[in-house]
N, C-alpha and C positions, 0 to 999 in steps of 0.2 A: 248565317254567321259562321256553322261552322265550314260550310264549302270555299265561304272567302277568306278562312284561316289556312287549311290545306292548300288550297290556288295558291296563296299568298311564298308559301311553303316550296311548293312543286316549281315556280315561277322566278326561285335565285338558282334552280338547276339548269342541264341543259336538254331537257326535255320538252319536248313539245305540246301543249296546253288548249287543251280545248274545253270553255266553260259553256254546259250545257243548263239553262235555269227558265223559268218563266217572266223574268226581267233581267236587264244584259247587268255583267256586274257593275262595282263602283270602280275600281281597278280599270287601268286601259290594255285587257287579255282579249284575244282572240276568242269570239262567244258564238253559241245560236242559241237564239230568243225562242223557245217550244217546250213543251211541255217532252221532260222525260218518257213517257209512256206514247207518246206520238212518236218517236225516233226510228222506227224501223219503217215507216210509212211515208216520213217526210224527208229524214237522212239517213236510209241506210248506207250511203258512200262511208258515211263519218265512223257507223260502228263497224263497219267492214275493214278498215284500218287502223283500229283502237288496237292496242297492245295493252295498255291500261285501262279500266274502267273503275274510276271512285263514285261510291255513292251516300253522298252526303244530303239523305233526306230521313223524312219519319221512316222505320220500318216498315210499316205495311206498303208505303209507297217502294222504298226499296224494294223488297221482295217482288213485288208486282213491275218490277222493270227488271229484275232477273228472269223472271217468267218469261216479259216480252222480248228479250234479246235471246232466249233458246236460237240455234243455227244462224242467228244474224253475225256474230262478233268471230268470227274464224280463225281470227289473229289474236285475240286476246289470250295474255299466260297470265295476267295477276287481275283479281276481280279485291277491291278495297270497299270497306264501309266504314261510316261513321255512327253507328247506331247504338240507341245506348243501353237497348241487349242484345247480345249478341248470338247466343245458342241457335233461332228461328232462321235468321238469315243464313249464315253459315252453314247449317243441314241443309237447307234448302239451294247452297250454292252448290255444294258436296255431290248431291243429287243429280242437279243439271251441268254443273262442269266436274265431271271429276276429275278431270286432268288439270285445273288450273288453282294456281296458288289462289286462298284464300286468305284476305288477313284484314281484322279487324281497328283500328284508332280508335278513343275514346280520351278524348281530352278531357282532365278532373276541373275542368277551370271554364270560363267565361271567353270564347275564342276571341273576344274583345280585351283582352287583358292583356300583360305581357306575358309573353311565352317561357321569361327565363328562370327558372329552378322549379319549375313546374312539372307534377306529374302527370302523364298518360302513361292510357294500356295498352297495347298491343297484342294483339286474341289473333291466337291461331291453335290450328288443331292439332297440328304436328308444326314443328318448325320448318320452315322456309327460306330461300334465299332469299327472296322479294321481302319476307317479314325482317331479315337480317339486314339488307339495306335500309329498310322503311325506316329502322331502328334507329341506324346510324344516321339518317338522317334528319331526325326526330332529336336527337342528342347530338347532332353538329348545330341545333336553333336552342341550344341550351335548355333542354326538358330534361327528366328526370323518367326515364320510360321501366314501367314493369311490364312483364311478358306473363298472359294469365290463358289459359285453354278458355272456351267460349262458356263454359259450364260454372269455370269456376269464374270467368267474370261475372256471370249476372247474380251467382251467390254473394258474391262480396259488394257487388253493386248495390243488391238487395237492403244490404246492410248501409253503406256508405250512400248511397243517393235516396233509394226508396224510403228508408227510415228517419233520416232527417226531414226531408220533404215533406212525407204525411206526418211529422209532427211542425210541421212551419203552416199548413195548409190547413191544418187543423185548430191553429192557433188562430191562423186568419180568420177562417169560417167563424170559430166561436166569438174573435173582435168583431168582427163586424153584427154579429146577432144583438151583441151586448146595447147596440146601443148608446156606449160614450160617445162623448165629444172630446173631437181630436186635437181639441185647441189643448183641451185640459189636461188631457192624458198627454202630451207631447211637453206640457209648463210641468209635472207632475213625477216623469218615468223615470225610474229607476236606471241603471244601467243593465242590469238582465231586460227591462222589457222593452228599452230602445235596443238594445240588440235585436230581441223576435221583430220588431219593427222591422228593421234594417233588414231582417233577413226574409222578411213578407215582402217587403219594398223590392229586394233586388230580384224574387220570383218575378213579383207585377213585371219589371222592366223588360221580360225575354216573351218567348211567345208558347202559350199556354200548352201546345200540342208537345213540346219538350218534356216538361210534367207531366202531363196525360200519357206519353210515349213510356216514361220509367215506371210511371203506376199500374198501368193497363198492361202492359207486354211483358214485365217480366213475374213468370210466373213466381219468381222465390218472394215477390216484394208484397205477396198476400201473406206470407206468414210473418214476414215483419208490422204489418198495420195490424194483426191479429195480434201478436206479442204487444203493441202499445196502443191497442184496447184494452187487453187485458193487464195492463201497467197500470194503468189510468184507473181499471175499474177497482185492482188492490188499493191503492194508493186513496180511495173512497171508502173501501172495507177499512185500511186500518184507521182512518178519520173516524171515520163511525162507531167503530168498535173501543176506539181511544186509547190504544196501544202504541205507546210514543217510543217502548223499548223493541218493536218490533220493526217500527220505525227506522228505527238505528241501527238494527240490524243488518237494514236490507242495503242503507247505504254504506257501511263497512263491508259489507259481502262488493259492492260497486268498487270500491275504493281496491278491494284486492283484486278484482279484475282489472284495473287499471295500472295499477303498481307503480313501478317510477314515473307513468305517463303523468299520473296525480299533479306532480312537480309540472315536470314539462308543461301539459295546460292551463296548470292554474299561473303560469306565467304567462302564458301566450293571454287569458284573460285578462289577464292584468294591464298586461299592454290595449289590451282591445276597449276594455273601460276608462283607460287612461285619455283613449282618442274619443270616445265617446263625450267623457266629459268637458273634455276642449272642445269638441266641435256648440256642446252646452252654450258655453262660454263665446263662440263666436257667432249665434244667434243675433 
């Protein structure tokens, strides 16, 4: 998905477009149907005159096709990913091209969605010309782009993908051990918990190595599952222990780490339970 959002992107330019995948795309682009990691074996014509090379797969596979294109790519000045940490590939581009710009995309959204007022990152280790176009690019398809070094994306990332996620994954895991029935819980839920629904649902919909790629790779995203174990395991201590004023405490501590956002969210909730409840209603 997300290689047919960039193609999609690269393809109102006047560059030249070559989509490389193990099925041709859905788009009518100039393709070859082969497995990335075959390329130097079956096309190296193709990366002998790349000037661009975007790599819009899991990391581990990326990396392992920067590997394979060592001395194949001659031409190439700007090497692109879409991975969604960044720090691993990036040192590991550093290494094998040091001469060529490196820079990272990371779209915050659903490459299926619409693109306009939407944030991405763009990760590079020093700034670049190529990251400076990519930019302006990126914001001529109306995005909203931050510019983040590869260290501090997957810190924030940590925070912003890895922590939501294992607490959406974790909710799942535990709905499904529970044991209800979903006829009842779905005639029953509240608006907080047809959200966590909705928000387990739209995981189901993508493809599971996406998730496993944020959890697994980025090293910062173990100390956030650590922090909301250990959330979880308070939030047990003060149940048990029956201390409702410490309770309180902890979520007025939350509320001034949040400050005017308080407002701001609990508005955007409002709206989101509003839609919730209509869609209730057109059941």
């Amino acid at each position: 998905m997300v290689g047919s959002f960039i193609a999609g992107i690269l393809s109102k330019t006047e560059n030249t477009l070559t989509v490389v995948d193990v099925v041709p795309p859905r788009a009518p682009l100039d393709h070859c149907v082969i497995d990335v990691l075959n390329m130097p074996e079956r096309v190296p014509a193709l990366l002998e005159a790349a000037t661009v090379i975007i790599f819009a797969l899991p990391e581990d596979v990326a990396i392992r096709g920067l590997e394979c294109f060592v001395e194949q790519i001659p031409s190439v000045n700007v090497i692109v990913n879409t991975c969604s940490v960044q720090a691993p590939f990036q040192s590991r581009a550093a290494e094998l091209f040091p001469g060529v710009a490196s820079v990272g995309i990371n779209p915050m959204f659903a490459p299926t969605l619409d693109c306009t007022g939407r944030p991405v990152v763009l990760c590079e280790r020093q700034e670049s010309e190529a990251g400076g176009r990519l930019a302006t690019l990126l914001q001529a398809n109306a995005m909203r782009v931050t510019r983040l070094s590869p260290d501090e994306h997957d810190q924030v990332m940590a925070v912003c993908q890895a922590l939501p996620h294992a607490a959406i994954l974790a909710f799942a895991f535990a709905l499904e051990r529970s044991g209800c029935d979903m006829d009842t819980l779905h005639a029953v839920a509240p608006p907080p918990m047809k959200t966590m629904l909705s928000l387990a649902a739209r995981i189901l919909h993508n493809a599971p190595v996406i998730y496993w790629d944020i959890q697994k790779h980025n090293s910062a995203g173990q100390q956030q599952r650590d922090q909301l174990s250990a959330s979880l395991a308070f939030l047990d201590h003060l149940c048990r222990s029956d201390t409702p004023s410490a309770f309180a405490d902890e979520l007025n501590a939350v509320q001034r780490q949040l400050g005017a956002y308080v407002d701001v969210y609990g508005k955007t909730c409002e709206t989101l339970f509003n839609v919730l409840s209509s869609s209730r209603r057109n059941d």
